[in-house]
mmCIF file as gemmi writes it, N, C-alpha and C atoms, coordinates in Angstrom:
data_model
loop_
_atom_site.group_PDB
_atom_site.id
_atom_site.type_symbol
_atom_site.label_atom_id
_atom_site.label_alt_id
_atom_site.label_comp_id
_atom_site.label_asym_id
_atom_site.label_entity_id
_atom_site.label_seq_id
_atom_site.pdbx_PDB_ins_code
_atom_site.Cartn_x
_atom_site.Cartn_y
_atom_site.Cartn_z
_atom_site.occupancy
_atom_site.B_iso_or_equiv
_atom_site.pdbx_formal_charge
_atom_site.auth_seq_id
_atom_site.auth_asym_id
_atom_site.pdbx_PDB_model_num
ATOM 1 N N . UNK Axp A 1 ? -19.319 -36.724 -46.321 1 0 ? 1 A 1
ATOM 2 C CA . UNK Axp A 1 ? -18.297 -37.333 -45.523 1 0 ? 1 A 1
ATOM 3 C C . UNK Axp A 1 ? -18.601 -37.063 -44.054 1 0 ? 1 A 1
ATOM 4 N N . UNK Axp A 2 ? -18.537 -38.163 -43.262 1 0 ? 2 A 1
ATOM 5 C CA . UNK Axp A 2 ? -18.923 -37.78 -42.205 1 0 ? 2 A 1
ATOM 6 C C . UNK Axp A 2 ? -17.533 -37.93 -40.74 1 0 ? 2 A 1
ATOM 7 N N . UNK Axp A 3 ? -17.646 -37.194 -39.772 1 0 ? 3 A 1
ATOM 8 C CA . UNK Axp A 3 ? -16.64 -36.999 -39.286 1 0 ? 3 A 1
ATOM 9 C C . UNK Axp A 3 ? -16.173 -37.9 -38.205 1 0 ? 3 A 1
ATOM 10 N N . UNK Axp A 4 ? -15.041 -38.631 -37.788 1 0 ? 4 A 1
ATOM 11 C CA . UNK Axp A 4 ? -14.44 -39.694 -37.554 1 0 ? 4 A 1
ATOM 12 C C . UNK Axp A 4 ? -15.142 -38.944 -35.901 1 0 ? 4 A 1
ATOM 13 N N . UNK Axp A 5 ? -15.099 -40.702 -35.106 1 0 ? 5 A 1
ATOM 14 C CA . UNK Axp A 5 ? -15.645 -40.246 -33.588 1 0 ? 5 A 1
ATOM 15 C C . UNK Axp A 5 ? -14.068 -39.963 -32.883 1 0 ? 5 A 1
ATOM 16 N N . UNK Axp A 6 ? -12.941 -39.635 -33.652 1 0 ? 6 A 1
ATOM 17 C CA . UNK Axp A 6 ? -11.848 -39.12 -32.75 1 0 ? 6 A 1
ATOM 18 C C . UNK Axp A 6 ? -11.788 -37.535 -33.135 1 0 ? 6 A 1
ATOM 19 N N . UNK Axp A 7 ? -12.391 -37.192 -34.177 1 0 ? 7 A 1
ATOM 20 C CA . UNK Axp A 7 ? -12.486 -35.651 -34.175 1 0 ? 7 A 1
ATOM 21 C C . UNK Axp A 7 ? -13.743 -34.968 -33.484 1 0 ? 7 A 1
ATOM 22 N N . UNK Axp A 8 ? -14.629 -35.931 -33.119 1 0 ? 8 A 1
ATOM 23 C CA . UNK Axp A 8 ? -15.77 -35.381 -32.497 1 0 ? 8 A 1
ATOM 24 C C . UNK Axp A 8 ? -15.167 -35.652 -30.488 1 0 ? 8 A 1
ATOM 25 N N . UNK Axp A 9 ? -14.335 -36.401 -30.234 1 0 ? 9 A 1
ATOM 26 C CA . UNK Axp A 9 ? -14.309 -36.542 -29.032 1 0 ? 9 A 1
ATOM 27 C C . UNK Axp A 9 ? -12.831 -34.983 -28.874 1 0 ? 9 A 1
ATOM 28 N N . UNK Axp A 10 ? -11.978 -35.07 -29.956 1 0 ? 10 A 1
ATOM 29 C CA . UNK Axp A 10 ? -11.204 -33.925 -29.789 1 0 ? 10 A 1
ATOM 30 C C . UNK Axp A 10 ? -11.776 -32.438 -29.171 1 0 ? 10 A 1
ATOM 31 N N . UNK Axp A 11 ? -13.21 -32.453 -30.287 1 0 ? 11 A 1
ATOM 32 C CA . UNK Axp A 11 ? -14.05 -31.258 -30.182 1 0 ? 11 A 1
ATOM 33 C C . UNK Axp A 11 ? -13.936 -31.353 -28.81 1 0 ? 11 A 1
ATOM 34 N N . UNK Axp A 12 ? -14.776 -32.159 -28.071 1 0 ? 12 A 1
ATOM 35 C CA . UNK Axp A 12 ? -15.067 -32.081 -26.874 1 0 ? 12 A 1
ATOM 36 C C . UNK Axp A 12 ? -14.027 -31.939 -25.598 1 0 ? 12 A 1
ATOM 37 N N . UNK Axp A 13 ? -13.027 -32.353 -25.85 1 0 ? 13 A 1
ATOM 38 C CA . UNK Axp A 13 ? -11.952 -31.978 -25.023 1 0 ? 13 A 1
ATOM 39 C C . UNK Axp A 13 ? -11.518 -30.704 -25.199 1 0 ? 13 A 1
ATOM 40 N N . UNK Axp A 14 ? -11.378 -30.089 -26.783 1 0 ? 14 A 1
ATOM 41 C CA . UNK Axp A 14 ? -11.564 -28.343 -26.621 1 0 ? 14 A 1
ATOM 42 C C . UNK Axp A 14 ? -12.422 -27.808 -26.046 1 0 ? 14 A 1
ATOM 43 N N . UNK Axp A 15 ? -13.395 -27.997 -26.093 1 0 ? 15 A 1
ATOM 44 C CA . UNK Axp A 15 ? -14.952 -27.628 -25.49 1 0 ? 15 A 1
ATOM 45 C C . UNK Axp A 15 ? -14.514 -27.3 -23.738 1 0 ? 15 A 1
ATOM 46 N N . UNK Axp A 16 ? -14.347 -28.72 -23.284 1 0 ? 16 A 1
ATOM 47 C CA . UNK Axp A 16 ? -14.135 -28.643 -21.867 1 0 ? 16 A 1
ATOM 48 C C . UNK Axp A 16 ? -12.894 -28.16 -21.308 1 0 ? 16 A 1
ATOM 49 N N . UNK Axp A 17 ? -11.492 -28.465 -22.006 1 0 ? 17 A 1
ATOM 50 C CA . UNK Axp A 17 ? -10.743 -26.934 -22.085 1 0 ? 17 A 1
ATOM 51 C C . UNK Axp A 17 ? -10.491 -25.746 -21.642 1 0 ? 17 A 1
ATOM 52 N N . UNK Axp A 18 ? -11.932 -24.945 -22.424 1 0 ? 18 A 1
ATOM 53 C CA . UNK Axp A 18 ? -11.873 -23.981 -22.523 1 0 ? 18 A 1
ATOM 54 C C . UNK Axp A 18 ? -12.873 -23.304 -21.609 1 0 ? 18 A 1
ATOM 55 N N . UNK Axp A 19 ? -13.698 -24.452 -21.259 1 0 ? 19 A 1
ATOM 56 C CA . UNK Axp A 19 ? -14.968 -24.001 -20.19 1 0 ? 19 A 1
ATOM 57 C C . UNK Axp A 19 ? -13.895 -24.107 -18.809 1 0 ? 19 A 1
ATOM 58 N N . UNK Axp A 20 ? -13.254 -25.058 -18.854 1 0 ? 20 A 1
ATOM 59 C CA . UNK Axp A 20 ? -12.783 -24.715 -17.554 1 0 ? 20 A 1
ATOM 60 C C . UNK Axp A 20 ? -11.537 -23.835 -17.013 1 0 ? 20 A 1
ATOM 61 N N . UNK Axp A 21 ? -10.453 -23.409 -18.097 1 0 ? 21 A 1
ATOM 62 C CA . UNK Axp A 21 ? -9.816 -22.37 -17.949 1 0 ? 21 A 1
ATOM 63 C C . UNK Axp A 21 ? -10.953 -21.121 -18.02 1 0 ? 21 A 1
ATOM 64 N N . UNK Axp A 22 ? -11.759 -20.777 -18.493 1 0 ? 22 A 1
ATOM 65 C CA . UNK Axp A 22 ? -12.947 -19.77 -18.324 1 0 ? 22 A 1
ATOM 66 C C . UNK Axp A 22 ? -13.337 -19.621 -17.04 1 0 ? 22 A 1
ATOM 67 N N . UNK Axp A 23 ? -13.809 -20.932 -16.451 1 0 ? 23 A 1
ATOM 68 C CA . UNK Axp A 23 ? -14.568 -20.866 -14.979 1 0 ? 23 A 1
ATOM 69 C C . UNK Axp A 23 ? -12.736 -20.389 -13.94 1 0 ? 23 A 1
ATOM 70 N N . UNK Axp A 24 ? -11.881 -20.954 -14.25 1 0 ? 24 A 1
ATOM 71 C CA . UNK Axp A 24 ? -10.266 -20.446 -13.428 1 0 ? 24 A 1
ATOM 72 C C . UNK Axp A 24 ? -10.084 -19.332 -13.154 1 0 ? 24 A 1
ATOM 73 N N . UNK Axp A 25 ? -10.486 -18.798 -14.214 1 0 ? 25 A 1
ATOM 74 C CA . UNK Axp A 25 ? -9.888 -17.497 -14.208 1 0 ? 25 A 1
ATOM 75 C C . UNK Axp A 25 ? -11.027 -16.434 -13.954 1 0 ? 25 A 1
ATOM 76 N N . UNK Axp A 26 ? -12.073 -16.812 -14.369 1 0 ? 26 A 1
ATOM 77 C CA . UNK Axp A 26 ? -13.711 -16.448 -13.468 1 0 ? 26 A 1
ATOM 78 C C . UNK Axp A 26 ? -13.441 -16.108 -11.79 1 0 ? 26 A 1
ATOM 79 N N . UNK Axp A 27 ? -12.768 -17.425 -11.25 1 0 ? 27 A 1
ATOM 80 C CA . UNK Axp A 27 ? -12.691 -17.748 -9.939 1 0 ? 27 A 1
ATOM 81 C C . UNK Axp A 27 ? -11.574 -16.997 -9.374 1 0 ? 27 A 1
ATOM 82 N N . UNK Axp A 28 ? -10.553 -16.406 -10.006 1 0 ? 28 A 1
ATOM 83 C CA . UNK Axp A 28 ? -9.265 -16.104 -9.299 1 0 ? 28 A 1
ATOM 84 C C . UNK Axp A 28 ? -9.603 -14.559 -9.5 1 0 ? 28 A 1
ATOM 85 N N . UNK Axp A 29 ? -10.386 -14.268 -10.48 1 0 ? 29 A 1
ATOM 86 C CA . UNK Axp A 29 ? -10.651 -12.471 -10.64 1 0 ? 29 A 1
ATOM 87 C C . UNK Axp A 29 ? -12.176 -12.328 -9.005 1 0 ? 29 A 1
ATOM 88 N N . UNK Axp A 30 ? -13.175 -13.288 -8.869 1 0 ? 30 A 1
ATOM 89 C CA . UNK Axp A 30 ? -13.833 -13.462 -8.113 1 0 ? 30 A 1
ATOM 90 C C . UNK Axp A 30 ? -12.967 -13.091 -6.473 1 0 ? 30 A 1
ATOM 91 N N . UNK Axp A 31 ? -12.108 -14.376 -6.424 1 0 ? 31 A 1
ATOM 92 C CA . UNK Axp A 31 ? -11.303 -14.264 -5.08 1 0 ? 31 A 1
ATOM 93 C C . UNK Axp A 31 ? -10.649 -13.131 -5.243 1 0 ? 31 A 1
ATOM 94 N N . UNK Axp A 32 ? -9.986 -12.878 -5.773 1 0 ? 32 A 1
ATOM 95 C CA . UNK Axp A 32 ? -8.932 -11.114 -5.939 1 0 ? 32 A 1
ATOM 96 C C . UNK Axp A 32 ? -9.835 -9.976 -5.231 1 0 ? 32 A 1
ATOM 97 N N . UNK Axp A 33 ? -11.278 -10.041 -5.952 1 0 ? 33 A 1
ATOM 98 C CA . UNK Axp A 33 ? -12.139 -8.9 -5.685 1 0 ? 33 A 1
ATOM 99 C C . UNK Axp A 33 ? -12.356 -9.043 -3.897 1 0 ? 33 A 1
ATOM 100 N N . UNK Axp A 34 ? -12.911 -10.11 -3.685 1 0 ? 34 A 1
ATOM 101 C CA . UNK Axp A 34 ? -13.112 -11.103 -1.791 1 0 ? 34 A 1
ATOM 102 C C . UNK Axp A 34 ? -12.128 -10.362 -0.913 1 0 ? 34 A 1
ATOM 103 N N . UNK Axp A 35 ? -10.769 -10.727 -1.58 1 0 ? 35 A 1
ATOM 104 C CA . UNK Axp A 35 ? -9.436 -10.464 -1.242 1 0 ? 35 A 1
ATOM 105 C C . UNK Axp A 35 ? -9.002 -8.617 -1.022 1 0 ? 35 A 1
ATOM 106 N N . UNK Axp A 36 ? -9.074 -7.847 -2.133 1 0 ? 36 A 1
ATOM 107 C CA . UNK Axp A 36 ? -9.384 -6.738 -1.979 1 0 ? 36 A 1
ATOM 108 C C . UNK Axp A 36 ? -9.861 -5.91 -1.135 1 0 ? 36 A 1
ATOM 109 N N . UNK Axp A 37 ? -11.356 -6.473 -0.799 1 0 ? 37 A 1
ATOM 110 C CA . UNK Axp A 37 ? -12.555 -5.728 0.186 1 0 ? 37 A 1
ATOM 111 C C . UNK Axp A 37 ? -12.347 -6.009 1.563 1 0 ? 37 A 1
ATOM 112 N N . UNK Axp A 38 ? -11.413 -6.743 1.76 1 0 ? 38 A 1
ATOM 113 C CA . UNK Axp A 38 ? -11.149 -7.327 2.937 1 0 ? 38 A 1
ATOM 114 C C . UNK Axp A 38 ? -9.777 -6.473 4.125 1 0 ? 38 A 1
ATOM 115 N N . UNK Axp A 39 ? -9.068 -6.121 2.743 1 0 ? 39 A 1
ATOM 116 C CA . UNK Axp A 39 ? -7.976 -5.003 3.107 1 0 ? 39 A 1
ATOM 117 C C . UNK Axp A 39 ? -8.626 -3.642 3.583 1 0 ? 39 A 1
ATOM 118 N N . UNK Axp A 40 ? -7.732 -2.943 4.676 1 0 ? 40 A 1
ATOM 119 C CA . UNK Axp A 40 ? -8.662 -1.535 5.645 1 0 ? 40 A 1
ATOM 120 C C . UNK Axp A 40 ? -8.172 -0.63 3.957 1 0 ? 40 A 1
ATOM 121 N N . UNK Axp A 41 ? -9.115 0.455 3.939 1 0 ? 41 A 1
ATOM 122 C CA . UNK Axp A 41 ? -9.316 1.162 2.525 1 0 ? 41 A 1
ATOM 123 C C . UNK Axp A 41 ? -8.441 2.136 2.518 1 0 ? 41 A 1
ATOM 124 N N . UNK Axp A 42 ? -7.647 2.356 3.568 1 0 ? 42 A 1
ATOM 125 C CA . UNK Axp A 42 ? -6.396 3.363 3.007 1 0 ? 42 A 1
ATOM 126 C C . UNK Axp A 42 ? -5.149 2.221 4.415 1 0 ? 42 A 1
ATOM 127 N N . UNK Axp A 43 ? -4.038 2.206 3.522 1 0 ? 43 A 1
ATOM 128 C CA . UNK Axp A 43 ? -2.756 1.551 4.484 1 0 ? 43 A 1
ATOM 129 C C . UNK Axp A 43 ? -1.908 2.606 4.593 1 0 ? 43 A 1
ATOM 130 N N . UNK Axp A 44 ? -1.536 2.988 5.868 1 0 ? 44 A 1
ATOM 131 C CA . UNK Axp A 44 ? -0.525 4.09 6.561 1 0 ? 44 A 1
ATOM 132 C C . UNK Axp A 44 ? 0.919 3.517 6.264 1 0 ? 44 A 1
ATOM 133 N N . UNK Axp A 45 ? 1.766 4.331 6.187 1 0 ? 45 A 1
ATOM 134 C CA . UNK Axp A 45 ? 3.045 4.239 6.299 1 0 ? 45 A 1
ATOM 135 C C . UNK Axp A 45 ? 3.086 3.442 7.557 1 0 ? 45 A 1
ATOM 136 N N . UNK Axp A 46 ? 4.367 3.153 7.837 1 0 ? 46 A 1
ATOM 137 C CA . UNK Axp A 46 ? 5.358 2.989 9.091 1 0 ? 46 A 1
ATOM 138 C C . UNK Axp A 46 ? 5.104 4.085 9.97 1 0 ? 46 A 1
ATOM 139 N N . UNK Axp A 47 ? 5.998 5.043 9.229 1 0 ? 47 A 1
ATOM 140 C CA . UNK Axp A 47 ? 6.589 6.487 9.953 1 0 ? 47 A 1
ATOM 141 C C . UNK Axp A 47 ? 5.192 6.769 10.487 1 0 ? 47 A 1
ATOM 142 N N . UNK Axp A 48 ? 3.847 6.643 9.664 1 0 ? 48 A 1
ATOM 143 C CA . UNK Axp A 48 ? 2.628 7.555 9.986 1 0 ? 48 A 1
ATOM 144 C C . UNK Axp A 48 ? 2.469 6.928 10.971 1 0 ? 48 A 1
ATOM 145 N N . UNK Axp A 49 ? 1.771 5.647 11.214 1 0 ? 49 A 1
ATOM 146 C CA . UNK Axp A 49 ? 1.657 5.105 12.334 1 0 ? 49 A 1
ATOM 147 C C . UNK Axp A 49 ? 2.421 5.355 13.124 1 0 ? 49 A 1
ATOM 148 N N . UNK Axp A 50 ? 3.676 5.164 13.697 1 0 ? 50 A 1
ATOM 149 C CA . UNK Axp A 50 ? 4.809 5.858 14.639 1 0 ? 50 A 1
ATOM 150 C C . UNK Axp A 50 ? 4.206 7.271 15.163 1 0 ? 50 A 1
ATOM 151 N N . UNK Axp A 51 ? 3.83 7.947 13.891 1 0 ? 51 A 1
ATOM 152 C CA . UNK Axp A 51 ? 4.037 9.334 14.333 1 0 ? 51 A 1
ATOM 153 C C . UNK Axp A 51 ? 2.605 9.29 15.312 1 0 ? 51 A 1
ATOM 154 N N . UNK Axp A 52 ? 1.432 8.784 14.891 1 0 ? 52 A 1
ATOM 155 C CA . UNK Axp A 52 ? -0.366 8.792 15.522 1 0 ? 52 A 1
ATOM 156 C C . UNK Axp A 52 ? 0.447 8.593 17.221 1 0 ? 52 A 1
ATOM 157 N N . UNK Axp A 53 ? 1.064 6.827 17.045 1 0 ? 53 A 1
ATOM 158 C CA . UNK Axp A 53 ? 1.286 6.138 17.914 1 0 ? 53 A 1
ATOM 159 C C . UNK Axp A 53 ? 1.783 7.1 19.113 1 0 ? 53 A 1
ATOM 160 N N . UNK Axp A 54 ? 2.782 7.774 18.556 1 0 ? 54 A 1
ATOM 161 C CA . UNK Axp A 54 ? 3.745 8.567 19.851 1 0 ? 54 A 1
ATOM 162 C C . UNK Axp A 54 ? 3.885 10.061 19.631 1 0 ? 54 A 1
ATOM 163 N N . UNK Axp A 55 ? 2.415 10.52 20.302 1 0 ? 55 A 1
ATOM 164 C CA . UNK Axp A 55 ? 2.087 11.841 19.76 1 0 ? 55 A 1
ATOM 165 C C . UNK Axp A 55 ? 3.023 12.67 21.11 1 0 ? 55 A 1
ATOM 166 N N . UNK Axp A 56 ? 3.918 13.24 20.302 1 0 ? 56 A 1
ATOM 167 C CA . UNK Axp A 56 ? 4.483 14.545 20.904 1 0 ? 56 A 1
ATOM 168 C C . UNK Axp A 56 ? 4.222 15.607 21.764 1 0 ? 56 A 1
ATOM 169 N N . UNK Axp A 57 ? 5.138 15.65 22.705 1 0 ? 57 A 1
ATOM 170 C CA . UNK Axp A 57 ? 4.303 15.861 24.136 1 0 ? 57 A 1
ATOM 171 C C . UNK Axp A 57 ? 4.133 17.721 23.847 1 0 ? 57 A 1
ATOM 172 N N . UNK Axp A 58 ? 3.202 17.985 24.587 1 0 ? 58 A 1
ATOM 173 C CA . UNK Axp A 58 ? 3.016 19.54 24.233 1 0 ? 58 A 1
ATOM 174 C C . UNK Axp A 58 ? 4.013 20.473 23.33 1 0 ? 58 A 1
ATOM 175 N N . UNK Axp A 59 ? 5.052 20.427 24.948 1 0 ? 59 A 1
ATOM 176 C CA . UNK Axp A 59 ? 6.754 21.389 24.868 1 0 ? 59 A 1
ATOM 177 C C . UNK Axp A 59 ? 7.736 20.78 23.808 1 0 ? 59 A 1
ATOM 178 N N . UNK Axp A 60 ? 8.095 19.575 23.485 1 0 ? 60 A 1
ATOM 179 C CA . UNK Axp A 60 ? 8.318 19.502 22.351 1 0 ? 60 A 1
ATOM 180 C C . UNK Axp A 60 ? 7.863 19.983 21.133 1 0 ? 60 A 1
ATOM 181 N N . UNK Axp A 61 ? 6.543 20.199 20.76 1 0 ? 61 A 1
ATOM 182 C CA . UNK Axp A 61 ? 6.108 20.494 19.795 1 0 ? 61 A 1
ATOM 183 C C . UNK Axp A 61 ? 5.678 21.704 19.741 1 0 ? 61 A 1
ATOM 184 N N . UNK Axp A 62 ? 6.247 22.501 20.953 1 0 ? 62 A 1
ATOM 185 C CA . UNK Axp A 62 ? 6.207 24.312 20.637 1 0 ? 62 A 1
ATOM 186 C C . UNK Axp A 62 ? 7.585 24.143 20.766 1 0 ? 62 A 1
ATOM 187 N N . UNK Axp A 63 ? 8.709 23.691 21.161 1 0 ? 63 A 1
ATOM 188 C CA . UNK Axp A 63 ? 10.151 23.681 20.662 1 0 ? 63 A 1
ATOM 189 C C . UNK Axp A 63 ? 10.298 23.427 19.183 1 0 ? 63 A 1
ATOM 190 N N . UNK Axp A 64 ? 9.847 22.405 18.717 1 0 ? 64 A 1
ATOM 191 C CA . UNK Axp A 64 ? 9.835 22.018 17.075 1 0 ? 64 A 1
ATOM 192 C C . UNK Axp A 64 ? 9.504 23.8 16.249 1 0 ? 64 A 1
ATOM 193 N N . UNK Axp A 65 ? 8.017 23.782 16.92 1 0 ? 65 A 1
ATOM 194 C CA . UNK Axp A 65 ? 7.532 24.976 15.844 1 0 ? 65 A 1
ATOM 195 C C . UNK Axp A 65 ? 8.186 26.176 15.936 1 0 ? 65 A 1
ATOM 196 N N . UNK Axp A 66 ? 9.152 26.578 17.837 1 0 ? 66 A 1
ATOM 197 C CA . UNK Axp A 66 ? 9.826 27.747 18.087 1 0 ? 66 A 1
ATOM 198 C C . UNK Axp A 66 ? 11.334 27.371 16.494 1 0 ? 66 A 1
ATOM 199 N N . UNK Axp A 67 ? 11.501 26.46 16.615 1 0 ? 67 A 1
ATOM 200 C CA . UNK Axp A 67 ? 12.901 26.044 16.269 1 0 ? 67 A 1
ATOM 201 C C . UNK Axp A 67 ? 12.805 26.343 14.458 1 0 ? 67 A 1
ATOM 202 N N . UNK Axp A 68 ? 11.399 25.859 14.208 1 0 ? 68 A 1
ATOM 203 C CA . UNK Axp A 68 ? 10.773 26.232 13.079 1 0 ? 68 A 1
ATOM 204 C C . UNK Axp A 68 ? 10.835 27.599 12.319 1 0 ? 68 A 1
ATOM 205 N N . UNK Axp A 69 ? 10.326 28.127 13.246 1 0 ? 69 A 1
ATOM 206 C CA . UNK Axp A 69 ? 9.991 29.766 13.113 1 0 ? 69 A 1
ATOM 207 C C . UNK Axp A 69 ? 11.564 30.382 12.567 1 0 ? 69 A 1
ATOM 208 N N . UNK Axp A 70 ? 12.606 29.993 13.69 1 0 ? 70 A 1
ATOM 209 C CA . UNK Axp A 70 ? 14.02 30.179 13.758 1 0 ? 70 A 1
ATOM 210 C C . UNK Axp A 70 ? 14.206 30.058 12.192 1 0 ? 70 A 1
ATOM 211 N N . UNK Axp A 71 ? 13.968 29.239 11.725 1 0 ? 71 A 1
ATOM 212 C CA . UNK Axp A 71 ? 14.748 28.232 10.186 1 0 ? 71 A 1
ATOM 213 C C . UNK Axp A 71 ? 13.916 29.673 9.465 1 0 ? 71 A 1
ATOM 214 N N . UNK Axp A 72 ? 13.09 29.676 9.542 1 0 ? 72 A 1
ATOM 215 C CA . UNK Axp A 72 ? 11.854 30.634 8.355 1 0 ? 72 A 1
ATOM 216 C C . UNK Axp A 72 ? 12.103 31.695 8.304 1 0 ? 72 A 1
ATOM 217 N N . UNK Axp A 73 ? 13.264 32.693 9.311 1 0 ? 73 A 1
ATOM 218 C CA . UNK Axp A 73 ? 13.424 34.212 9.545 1 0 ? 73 A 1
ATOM 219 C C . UNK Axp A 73 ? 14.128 34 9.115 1 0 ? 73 A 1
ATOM 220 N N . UNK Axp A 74 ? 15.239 32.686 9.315 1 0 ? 74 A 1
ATOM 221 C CA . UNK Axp A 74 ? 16.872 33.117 8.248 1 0 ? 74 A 1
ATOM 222 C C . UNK Axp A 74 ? 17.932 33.131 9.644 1 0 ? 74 A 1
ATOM 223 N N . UNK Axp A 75 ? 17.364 33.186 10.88 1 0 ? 75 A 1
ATOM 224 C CA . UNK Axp A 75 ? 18.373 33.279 11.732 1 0 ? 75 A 1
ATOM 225 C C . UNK Axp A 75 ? 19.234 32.071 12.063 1 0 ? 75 A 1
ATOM 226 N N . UNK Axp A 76 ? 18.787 30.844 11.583 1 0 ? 76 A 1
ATOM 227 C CA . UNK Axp A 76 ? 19.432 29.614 11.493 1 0 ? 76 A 1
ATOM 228 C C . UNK Axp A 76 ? 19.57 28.88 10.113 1 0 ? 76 A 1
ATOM 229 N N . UNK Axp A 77 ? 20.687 28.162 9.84 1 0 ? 77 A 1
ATOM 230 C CA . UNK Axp A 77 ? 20.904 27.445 8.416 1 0 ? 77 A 1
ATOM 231 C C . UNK Axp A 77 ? 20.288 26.236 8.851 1 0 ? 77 A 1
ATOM 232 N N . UNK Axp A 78 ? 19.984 26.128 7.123 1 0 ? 78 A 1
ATOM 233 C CA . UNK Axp A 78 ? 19.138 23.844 7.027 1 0 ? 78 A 1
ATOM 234 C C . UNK Axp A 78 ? 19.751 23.133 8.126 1 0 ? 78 A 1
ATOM 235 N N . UNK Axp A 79 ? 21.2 22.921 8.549 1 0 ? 79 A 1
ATOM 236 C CA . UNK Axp A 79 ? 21.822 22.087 8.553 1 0 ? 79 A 1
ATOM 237 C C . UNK Axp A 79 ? 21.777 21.98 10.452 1 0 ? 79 A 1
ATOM 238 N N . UNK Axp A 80 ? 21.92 23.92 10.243 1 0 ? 80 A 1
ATOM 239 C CA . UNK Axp A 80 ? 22.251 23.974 12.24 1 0 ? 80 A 1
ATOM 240 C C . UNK Axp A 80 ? 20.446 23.478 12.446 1 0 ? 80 A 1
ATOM 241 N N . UNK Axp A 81 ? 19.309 23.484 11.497 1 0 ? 81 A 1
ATOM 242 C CA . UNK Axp A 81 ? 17.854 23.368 12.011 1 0 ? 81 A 1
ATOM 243 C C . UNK Axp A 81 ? 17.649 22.106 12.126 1 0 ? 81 A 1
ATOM 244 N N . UNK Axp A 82 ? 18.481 21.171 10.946 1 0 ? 82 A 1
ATOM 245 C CA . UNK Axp A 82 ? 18.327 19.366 11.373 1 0 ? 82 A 1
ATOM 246 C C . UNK Axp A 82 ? 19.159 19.047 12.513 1 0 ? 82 A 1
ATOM 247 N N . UNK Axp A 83 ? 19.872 19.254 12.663 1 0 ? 83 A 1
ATOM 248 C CA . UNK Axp A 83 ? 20.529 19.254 13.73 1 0 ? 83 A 1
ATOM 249 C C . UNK Axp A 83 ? 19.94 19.503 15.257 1 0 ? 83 A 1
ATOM 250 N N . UNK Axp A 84 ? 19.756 20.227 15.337 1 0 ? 84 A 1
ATOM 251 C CA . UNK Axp A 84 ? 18.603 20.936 16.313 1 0 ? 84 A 1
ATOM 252 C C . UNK Axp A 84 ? 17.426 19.707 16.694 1 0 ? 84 A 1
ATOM 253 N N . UNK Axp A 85 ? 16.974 19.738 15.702 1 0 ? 85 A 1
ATOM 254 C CA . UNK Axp A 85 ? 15.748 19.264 15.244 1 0 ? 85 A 1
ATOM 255 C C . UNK Axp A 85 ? 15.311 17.621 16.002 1 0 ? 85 A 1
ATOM 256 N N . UNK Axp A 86 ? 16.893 17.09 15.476 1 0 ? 86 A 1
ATOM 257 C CA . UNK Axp A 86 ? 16.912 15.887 15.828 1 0 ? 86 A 1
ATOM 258 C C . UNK Axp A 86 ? 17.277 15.564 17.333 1 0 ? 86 A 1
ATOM 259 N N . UNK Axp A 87 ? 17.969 16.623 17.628 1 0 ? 87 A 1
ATOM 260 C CA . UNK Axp A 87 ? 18.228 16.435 19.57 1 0 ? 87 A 1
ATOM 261 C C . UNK Axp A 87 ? 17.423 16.781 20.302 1 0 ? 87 A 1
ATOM 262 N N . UNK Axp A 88 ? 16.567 17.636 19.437 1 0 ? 88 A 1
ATOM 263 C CA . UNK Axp A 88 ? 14.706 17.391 20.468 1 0 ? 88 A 1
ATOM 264 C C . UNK Axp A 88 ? 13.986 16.407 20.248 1 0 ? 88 A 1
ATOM 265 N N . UNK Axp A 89 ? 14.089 15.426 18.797 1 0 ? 89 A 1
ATOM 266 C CA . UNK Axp A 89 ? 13.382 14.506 18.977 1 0 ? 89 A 1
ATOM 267 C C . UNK Axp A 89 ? 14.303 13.57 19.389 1 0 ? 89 A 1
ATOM 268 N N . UNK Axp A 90 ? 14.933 13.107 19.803 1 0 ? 90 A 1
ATOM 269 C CA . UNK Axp A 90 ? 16 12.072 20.733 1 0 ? 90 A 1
ATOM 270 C C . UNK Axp A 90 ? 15.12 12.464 22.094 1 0 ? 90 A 1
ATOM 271 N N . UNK Axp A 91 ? 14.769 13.431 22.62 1 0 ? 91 A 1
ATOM 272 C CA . UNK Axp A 91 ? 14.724 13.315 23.887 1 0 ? 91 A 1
ATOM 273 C C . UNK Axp A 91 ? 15.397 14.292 24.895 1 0 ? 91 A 1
């Protein structure tokens, strides 16, 4: 028995199908990778950038670490050290 030319043209529309969802998805894992290598190899926070951006002027940042020290002996609580903390970095 030999096979009708609408099951042999079916074949072929599976055939091509499947070659070309193959080559799609070939192409979109291809671009992804393009896409990938193209991005800088580590992305910073916000805050980090901010912080590089607006580096802290000397005396602030021996006030921070004096204010620091304060919190670490026990002579100041969490709350009086955020506090603190934040009206030196205001300015």
């Amino acid at each position: 028995m030999e096979p009708s030319a609408g099951v042999q043209v079916y074949h072929w529309v599976v055939w091509l199908a499947g070659v070309g969802l193959f080559a799609a998805v070939t192409l979109a894992v291809i671009v992804a990778i393009v896409r990938a290598r193209r991005r800088p190899a580590e992305l910073h926070s916000a805050a980090e950038r901010l912080q590089r951006e607006a580096a802290l002027q000397p005396e602030a940042d021996a006030r921070l670490r004096a204010l620091s020290q304060l919190k670490e002996r026990g002579q100041i609580n969490e709350a009086e050290y955020e506090k603190r903390r934040a009206e030196l970095l205001k300015g």
